[in-house]
N, C-alpha and C positions, 0 to 999 in steps of 0.2 A: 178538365171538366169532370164533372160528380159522374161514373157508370151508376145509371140508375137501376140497371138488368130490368127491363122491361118487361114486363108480362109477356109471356110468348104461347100461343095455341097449343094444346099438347098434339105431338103425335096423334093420325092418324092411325088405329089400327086396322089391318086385314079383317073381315072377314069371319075368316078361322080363326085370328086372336082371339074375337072378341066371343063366337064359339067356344074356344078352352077355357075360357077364363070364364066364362058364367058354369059352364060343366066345373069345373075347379072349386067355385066357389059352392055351388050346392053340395060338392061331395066332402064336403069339409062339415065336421060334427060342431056344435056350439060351442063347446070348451076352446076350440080353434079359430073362429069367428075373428082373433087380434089377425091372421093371415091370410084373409077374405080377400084384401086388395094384390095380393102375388100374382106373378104370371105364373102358372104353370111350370113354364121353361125354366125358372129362375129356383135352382137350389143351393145349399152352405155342404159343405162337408167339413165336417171336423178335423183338423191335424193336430199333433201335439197334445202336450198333459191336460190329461181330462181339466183338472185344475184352473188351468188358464189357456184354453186352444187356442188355433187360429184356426180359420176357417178359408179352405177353398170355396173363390166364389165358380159357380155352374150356370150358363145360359144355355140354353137350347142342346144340351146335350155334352158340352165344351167348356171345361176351365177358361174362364178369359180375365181371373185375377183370384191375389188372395188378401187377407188379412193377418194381420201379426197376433201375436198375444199382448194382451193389455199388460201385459208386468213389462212389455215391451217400449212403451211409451217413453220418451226422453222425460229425464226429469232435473232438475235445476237446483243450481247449490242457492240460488236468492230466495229467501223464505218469503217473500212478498212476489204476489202478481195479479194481475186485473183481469174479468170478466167482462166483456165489453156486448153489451147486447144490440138492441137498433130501433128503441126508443126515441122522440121526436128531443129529446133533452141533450143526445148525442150532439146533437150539432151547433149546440151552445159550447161546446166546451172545446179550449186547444189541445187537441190530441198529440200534437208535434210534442208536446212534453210528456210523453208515455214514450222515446225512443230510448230504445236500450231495456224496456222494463218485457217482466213476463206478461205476455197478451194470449189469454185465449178469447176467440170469435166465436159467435153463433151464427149461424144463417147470413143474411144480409149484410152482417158487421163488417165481411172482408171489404164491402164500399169506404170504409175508411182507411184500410191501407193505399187508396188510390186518390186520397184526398189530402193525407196526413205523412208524418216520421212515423207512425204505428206500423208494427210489426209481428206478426201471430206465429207461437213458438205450436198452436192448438186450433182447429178449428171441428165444429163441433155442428152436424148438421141429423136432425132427428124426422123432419118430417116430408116426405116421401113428395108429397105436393111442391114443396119449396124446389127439389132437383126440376121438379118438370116444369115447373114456371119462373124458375130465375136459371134455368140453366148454365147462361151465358156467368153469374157469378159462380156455380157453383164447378164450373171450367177454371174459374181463375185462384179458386180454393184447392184445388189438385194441381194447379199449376204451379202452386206456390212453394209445394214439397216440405209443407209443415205438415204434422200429425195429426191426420185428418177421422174423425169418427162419426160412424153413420149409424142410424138404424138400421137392420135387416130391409127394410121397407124400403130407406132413401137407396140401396143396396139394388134392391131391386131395381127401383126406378131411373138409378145409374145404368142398368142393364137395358133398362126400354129405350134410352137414349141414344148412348155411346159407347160400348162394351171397351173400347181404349184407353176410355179414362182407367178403366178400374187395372190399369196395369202400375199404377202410383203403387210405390213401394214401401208409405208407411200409412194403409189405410188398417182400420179398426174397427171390429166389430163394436158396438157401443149396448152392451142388452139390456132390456126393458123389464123391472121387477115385474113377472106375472103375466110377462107377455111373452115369452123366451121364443125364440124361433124354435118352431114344430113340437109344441110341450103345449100340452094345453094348459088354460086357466083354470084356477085354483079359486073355487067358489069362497064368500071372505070367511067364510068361520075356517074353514082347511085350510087358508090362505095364514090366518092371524096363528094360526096354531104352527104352521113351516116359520114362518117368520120370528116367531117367539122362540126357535131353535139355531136361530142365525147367530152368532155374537156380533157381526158385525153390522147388523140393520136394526134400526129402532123408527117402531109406529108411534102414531099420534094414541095421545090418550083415549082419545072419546074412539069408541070401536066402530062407530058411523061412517069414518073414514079407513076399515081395513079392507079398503078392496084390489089394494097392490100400488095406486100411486099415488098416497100420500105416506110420511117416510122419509127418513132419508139412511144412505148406506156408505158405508166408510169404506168397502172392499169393492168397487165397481166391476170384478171379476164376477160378481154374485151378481151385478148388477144392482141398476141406478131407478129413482122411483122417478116416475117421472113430469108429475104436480101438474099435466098437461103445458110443462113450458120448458123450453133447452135450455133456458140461462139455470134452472135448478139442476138440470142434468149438469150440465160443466163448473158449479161450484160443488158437488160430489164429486166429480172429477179431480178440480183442483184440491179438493181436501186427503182424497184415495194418494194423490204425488205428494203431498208435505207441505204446501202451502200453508204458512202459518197467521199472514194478514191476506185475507183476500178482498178485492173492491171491485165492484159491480158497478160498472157505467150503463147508462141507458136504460136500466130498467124501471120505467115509468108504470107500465101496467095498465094504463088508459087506453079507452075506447071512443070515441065520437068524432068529431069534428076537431081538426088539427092536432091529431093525434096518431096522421100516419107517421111510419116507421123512414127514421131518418135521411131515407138514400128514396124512398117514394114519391114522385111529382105528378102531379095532373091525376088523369085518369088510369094509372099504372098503381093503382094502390089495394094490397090484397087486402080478402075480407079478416078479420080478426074476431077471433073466441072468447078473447079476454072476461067480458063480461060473462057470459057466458059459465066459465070456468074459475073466478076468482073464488068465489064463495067456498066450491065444495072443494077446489084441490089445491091452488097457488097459495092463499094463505094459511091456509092451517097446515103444509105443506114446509113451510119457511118458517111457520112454531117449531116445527120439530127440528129445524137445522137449527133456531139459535139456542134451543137446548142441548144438540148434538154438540154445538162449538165449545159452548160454555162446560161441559162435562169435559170435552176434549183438549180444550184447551188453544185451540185457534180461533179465530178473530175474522167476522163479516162485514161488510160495512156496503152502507149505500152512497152511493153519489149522486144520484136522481132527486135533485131537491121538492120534486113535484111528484116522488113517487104516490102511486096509489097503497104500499103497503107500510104501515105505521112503523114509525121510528121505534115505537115500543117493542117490534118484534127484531129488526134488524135499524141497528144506529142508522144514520144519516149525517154524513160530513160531506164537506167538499174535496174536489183535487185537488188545491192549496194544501189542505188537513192532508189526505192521504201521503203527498209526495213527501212529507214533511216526518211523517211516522217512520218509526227504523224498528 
């Protein structure tokens, strides 16, 4: 049977939790505002080449895990691999013929390893909310001892949980352009002018979107923009390891009615942004990767026949098409 990871209550906090963490969050200057939701308890230390660190993670005073360096990641001699997101289009498709291939997962996606021959060489979790209300998946995503990348934030939120998880030994910090853990943010005019010094990051034309997460970046040690959605985050990803066809399942990008996300039944169905967010950061977010590609010389593709983003910005073929490409 399909694990649907079921919405689950968060954590109750003490008290005095809930004490430091509003003390925490006032004493935090607006440029810092992206680290509003931290525990107090919960800090990174840096180890290794400023370059590419890794980071000790620190709860309540105690190392209880670390993270590697991103040049650390495994990386693969198949220049072909899939994105697999957890759009309602997912479940149309036989994933049992994705076995053997490079899979990286986003959030929910790992329900397909438990349905499916898919297998995740990546998985890739960004939002802080998703650890504490899918927990139970996001237990079987470190269980699974693929290369796992979080946010500072889902980092955190691992820390409100379970501080055991975080003793997986190829966890990864994943940074956020413009959000950097303990750096404040860079207002967009001083933003466009840092980023115009990058070689490895390219903004959108129109200067209306330079406010850090629209973008995209070939060096994800500089960090990844983040279009408000992780399936953009792990195809920067995949493009940073050599990926030279990458294909993107599930990414439908719909909101409403029968538009929950592919492993969601009944009344277990989180709220979605989508709408919300399309406009000002997903696609014009995903102009700038197929200009990115097309200068670079690798290759996007959709497979969500129903996507909400037009074929004119990223193709649209089928898994038939895809399996078929070399």
């Amino acid at each position: 049977a399909r694990r649907t990871g079921h919405l689950r209550p968060a954590q109750t906090m003490s008290p005095l939790d809930r004490l430091r963490k509003w003390l925490y969050r006032r004493s935090l200057p607006g440029t810092l505002r992206h680290m509003k939701r931290l525990h107090p308890g919960f800090r990174l230390v840096a180890y290794g080449e400023a370059s590419d660190p890794g980071y000790g993670i620190h709860w309540k005073g105690r190392q209880v895990g670390q993270t590697q360096p991103l040049g650390a990641l495994h990386k693969s001699s198949d220049p072909q691999c899939y994105l697999i997101a957890s759009g309602p289009s997912l479940s149309q498709l036989d994933l049992d013929r994705l076995a053997g291939k490079v899979c990286f997962g986003v959030n929910g996606a790992i329900a397909a390893a438990s349905d499916s021959a898919v297998s995740f060489g990546y998985h890739l979790v960004s939002d802080a909310s998703f650890v504490r209300d899918r927990f139970s998946m996001v237990r079987q995503i470190l269980d699974s001892g693929v290369d796992c990348l979080f946010s500072f934030g889902a980092l955190n939120s691992l820390c409100e949980q379970d501080t055991a998880l975080l003793t997986h030994d190829r966890l990864f910090l994943l940074p956020e352009i413009n959000a950097f853990y303990n750096t404040p943010r860079l207002a967009a005019t001083d933003f466009a002018a840092w980023a115009a010094q990058q070689d490895c990051l390219s903004l959108h034309p129109d200067p209306q979107y330079h406010t850090g997460r629209v973008g995209f970046s070939r060096d994800i040690r500089r960090g990844v923009f983040s279009a408000q959605t992780v399936i953009f985050e792990a195809l920067q990803v995949a493009a940073y390891l050599g990926y030279r066809q990458i294909f993107i399942l599930g990414m439908d990008l719909n909101a409403g009615p029968g538009q929950a996300r592919f492993y969601e039944q009944g009344d277990h169905v989180a709220r979605t942004r989508l709408d919300r967010d399309y406009a000002p950061y997903i696609q014009p977010a995903f102009e700038v990767a197929r200009d990115v590609a097309a200068a670079a010389g690798f290759e996007v593709y959709n497979l969500s026949p129903e996507s909400r983003l037009p074929a004119a910005i990223i193709p649209k073929i089928t898994l038939d098409d895809a399996l078929h490409m070399t």
